[in-house]
N, C-alpha and C positions, 0 to 999 in steps of 0.2 A: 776367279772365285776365291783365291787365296787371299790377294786385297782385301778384298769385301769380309771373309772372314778375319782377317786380324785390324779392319777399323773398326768390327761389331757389327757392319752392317748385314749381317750371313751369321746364322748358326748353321755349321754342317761339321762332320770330320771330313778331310779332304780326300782325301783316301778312296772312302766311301764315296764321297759324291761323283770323285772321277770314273771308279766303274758302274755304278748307275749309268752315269753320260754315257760310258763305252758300250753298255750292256744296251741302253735305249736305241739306238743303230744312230744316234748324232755322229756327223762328221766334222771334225775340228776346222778352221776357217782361219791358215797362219794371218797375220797380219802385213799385208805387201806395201809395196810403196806407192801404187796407187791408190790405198785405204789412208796413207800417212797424206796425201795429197787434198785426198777430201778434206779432210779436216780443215783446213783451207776455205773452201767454199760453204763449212755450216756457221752458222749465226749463233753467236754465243749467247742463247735462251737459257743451256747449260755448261757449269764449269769442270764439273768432274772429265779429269782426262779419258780413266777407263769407261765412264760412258758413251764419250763423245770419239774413240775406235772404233766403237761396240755402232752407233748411230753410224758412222764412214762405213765402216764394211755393208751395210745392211743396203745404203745410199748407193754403191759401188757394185755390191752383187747381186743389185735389184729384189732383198729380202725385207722381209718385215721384223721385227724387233720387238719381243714381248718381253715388258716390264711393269714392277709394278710403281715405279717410279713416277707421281704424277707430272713433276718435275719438269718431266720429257715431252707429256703432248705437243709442247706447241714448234713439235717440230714434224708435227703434221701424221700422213696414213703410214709414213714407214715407221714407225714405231706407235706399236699397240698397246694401252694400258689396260692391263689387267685387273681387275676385281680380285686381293687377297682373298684366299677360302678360307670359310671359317673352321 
């Protein structure tokens, strides 16, 4: 998140967003080496690295990936784009 806030692509304070996350009951998801392994087997549709973790872990932990990134579809049902709220 801290990336993503200092290339602009994120307005939040970080601070704050971390305990929202905390206070939301998410569970943090380190990054292992069978996540660095995937990475390997996905097709470069996308180039951002921290998306393409983000798409391994989800790949690896049998989770879906909610973005609003359209970017990302066409890496199929494990990553879900989201319709920005107005």
């Amino acid at each position: 998140m801290v990336i993503k806030i200092q290339v602009k692509k994120l307005s939040a304070d970080p601070g704050e967003l971390a305990a929202k996350i905390t206070d939301s009951g998410f569970q943090e998801l380190p990054v292992s080496v069978a996540h660095t392994l995937a990475l390997d087997r996905l097709p470069l549709h996308h180039r951002d690295p921290f998306d393409r973790i983000l798409l391994a872990q989800a790949h690896v932990e049998h989770l879906r990936l909610l973005t609003y990134d359209m970017g990302l579809k066409p890496y199929g049902p494990v990553c879900q784009v989201i319709a920005e709220a107005n």
